[in-house]
Structure formats: C-alpha cells, structure tokens
C-alpha positions in Angstrom: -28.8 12.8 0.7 -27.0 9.9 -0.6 -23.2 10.9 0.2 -20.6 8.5 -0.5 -17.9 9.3 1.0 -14.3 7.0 0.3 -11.4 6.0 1.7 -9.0 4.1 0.0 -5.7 3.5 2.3 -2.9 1.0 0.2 1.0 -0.1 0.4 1.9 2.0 -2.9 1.3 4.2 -5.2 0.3 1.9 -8.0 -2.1 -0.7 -5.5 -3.9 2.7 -4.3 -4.3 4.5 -7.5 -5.6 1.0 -8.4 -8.6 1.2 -5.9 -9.4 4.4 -6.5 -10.2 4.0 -10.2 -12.0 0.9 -9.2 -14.1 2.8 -6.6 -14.8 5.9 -9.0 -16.1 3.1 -11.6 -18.5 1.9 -8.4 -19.4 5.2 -6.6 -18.4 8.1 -8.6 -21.2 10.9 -9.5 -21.7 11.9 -13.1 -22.4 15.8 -13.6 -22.0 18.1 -16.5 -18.9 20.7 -15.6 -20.5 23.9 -15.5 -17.4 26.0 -15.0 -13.6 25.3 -15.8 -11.1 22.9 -17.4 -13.5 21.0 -19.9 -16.3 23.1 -19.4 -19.8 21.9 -21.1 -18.2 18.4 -20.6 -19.0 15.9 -18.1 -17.1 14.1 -15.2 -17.1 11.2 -13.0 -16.3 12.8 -9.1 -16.0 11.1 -6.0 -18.2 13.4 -2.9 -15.5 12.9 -1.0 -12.1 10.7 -1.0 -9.5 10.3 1.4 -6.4 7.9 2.3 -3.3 7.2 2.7 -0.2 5.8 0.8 2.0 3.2 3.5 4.8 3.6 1.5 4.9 5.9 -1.6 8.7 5.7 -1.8 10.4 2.2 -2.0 14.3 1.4 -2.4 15.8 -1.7 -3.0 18.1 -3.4 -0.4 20.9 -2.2 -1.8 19.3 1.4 -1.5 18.2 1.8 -4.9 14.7 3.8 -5.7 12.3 1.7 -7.0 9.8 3.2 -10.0 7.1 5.9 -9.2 5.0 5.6 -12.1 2.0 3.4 -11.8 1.2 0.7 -14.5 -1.3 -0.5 -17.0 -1.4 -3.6 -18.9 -0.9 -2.9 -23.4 -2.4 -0.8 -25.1 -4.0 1.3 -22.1 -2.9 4.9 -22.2 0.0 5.3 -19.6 -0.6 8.3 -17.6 3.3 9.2 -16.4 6.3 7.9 -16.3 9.2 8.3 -13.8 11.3 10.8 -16.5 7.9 13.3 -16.3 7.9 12.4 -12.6 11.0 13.2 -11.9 10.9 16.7 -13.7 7.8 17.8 -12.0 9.2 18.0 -8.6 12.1 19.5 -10.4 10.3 22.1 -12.0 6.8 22.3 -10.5 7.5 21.7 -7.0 10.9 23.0 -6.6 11.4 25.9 -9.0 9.6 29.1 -8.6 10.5 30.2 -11.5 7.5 31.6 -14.5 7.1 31.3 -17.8 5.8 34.2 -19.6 2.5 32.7 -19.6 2.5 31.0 -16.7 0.5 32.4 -13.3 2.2 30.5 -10.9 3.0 26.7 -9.7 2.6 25.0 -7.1 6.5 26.0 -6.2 5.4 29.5 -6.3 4.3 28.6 -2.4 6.4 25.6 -1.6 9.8 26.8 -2.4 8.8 31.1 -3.0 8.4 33.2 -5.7 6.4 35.6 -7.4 2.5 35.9 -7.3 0.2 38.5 -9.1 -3.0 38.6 -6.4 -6.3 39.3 -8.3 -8.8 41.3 -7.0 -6.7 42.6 -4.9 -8.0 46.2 -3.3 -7.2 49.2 -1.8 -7.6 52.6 -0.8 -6.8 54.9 -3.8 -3.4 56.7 -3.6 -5.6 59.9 -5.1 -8.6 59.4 -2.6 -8.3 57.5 0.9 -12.1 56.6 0.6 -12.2 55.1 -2.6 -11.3 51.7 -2.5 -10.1 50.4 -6.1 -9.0 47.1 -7.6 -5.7 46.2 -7.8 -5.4 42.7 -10.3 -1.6 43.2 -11.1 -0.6 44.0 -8.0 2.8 41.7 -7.3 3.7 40.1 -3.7 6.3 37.9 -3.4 6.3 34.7 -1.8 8.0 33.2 1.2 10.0 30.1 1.1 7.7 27.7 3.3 9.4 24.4 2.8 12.7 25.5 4.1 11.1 27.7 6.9 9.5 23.9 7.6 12.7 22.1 7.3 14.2 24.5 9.8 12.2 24.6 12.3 11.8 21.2 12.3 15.7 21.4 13.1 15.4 24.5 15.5 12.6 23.8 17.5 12.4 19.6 17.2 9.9 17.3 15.6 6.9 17.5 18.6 5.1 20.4 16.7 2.4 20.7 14.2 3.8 24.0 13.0 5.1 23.0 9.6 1.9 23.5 7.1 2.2 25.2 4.0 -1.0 26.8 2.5 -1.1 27.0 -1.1 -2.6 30.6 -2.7 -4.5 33.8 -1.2 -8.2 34.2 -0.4 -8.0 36.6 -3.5 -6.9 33.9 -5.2 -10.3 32.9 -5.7 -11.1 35.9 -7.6 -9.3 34.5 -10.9 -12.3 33.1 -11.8 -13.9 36.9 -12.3 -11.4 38.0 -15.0 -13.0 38.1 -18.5 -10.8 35.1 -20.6 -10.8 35.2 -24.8 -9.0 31.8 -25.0 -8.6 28.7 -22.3 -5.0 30.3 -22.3 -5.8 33.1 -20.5 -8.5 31.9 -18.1 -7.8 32.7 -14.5 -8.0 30.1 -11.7 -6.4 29.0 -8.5 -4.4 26.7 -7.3 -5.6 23.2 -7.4 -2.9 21.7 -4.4 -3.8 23.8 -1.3 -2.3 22.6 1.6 0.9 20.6 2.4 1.3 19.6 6.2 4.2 18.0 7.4 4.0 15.3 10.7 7.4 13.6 11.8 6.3 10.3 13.6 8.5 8.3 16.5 7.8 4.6 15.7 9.7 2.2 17.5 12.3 4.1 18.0 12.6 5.6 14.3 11.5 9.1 13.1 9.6 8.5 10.3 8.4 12.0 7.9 4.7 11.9 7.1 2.9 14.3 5.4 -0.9 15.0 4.4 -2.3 16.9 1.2 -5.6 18.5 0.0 -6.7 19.2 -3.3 -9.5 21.2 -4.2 -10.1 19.5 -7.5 -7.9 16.3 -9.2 -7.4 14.7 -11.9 -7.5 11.1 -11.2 -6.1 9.3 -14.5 -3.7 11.7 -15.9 -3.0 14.2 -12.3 -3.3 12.2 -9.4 -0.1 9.8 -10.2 2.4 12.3 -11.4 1.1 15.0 -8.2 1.6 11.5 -6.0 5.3 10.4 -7.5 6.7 14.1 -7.5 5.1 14.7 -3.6 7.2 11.3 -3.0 10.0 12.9 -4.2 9.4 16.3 -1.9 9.2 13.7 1.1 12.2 12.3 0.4 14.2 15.8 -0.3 12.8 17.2 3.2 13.6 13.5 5.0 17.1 13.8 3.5 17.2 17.2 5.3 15.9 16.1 8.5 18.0 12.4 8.3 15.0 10.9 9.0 12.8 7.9 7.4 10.1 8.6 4.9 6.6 7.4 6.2 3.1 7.7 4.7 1.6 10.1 2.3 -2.1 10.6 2.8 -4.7 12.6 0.6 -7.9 14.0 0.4 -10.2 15.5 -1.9 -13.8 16.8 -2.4 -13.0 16.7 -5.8 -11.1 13.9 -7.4 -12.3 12.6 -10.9 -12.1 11.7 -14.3 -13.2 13.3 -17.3 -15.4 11.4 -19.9 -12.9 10.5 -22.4 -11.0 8.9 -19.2 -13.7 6.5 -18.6 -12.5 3.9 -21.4 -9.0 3.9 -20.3 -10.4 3.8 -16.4 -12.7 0.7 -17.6 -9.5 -1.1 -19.4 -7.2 -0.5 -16.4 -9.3 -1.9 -13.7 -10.8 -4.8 -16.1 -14.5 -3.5 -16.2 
C-alpha cells in the first residue's frame, strides 16, 4: 500500500496552514465522498496528517495580540477572519448553549451542556427483557475544561489527567437516522479529543495542548478550529498563569473539497 503519511510542524498558524495546502496539492488522495457533507462529490484527503503549531498565539512587545487569521494574496477567497475567529470560541467553544436546530457543539463537551444520545438502549420500563431504543433520550454534560483547569490547580501540572473526549460511542449512531433534508442529517462530532500538557522549559511553565479530528476541513475549517483553539489556550493559560506553548494536530481525515482546489492552487502559487 502506498500510505503517505504527513507531518507538517511550523512557527504559526499562517506558515503551517501554508504547508499543508501545499502538501495536500502534492500528496493528497482524490476519492468520491460516499457518505456525508457533500455527498456524491469528491475530495482531496491527506491518509494521515499530523504537526504542531510553535506558536499559534503571538503578542506584541507591548502585550498586544497579534492577528489569528491566516492570509491570501487578492482576489483568493479568504477563509476567516479574526471577528469570525473570535466569536467561535465565544460561541462554539465556550457556550453550551443550542439553537433549536442545532444537535450540539463542540462546547456541548468542552464547557457542558445538553446532549440527546442516539441509539441509545435499554431495558423496557413495561418488560425487563426487551431491550428498546431510546434516540431522544437527554444526558447532560459535565463541564471538562474547568474540571481540567482545576485539577491542574489542585493536584499540579505533573499529570496527564486533563483530556477531554468529545461525544459518546452512541454518538456514532447519528448516521442511522433516516434525514429528508441535509438539515436534519445526523452526525457526530468532528473535534474528538482535547488533551492538555503543561511543559517546564527553562524554568517557565509553558500550556500545550494536542487535538484530533476525525474529519477537517482544510480551506474553510482548519483556520477558524486553529485561531479559536488559540484562544481556548490562552483562556485556560490565563487561569493557570502560565505561558502558552504549542498546539499540535492530527488527522486521518483532513481535506478539501473540489470546488476548494482552485482557491488551494491560487494560495500556494500552483
């Protein structure tokens, strides 16, 4: 088999986001998507990507954050800005609150809230032996991020305890549920795992933390997920008064959908 794994490890945001387009371009796989967002469609995937952002947060001497959002010369489609940034950790990675028509986010596990588990079963209340689905059934969700935060505080930064796991194994079964419109198809959470590493380095505690995705959207998802993850670092370092240090990544499934491919092409000069 001709696996190509990737690693792509760079200073910021922009210089890796960069090098990942350029190695898609090079290395990616073409298939037809089966299943999903843009289903019937096609999409350039990496096999496997991994790497690490040095610093994805940057201040200026006088302690001033620099931009988040990546760049692209005129006339190329600009895929965030530090204004959609900023409101995604706001509301996405920081507010468990739903919309009507919203399943969850990706707050629904970070911060808590509430989260309907599909295919969900158990014995009947009528009949012990008949086991029967439960799709609605509601569970509410703990607060991992400040359980993280203080138990970094309680018990001290030497642990590997603070990991926070995105969805159920139920979760999975979202895909079952008959859809009528893209609106109401089921799935699960792309973002499924958070893990949190404080790092002694000369002397300074730096807060690194490492994230998997199950499937990504490199043009349009990867730098607004990247940015507003920066932004959780540096919320949780504020906490702990410590530095923030590197954000790293990985993903079976990071790619870019056909109509991408020209913007991709006029980004990295192709």
């Amino acid at each position: 088999m001709n696996f190509k794994p990737v690693q792509v490890v760079g200073k910021t945001i922009d210089d890796v986001w960069f090098e990942l387009l350029r190695q898609l371009y090079q290395h990616g796989r073409k298939y037809k998507i089966d299943a999903g967002s843009f289903a019937g469609a096609y999409r350039l995937e990496f096999d496997q990507v991994s790497g690490t952002i040095l610093e994805p947060i940057r201040y200026t001497d006088g302690g001033v954050r620099l931009p988040l959002a990546v760049t692209v010369p005129d006339g190329v489609p600009v895929p965030t800005t530090d204004v959609a940034i900023e409101n995604y950790f706001v509301d996405y990675l920081m507010d468990g609150n739903l919309t009507p028509n919203e399943h969850y986010r990706y707050s629904t596990w970070i911060v808590g809230g509430n989260y309907r588990i599909p295919g969900l079963v158990q014995p009947s209340p009528y009949d012990p032996n008949n086991i029967v689905e439960h799709s609605g059934f509601k569970v509410e969700v703990p607060d991992q991020l400040h359980w993280c935060i203080n138990h970094f505080k309680q018990k001290g930064f030497g642990n590997n305890h603070c990991c926070i796991q995105l969805g159920y194994p139920e979760s999975n079964k979202a895909y079952d549920r008959d859809y009528g419109n893209e609106m109401e198809r089921g799935t699960s959470p792309c973002m499924r795992l958070l893990d949190f590493k404080v790092i002694n380095d000369a002397g300074i505690n730096y807060l690194c933390l490492s994230t998997v995705f199950r499937s990504w959207d490199l043009y349009a998802g990867w730098p607004e997920n990247m940015g507003g993850l920066a932004l959780l670092m540096e919320y949780v370092a504020m906490e702990l008064e410590v530095q923030v240090g590197a954000l790293s990544y990985q993903s079976k499934g990071l790619h870019c959908y056909d109509y991408q491919l020209d913007p991709l092409m006029r980004r990295i000069g192709a």
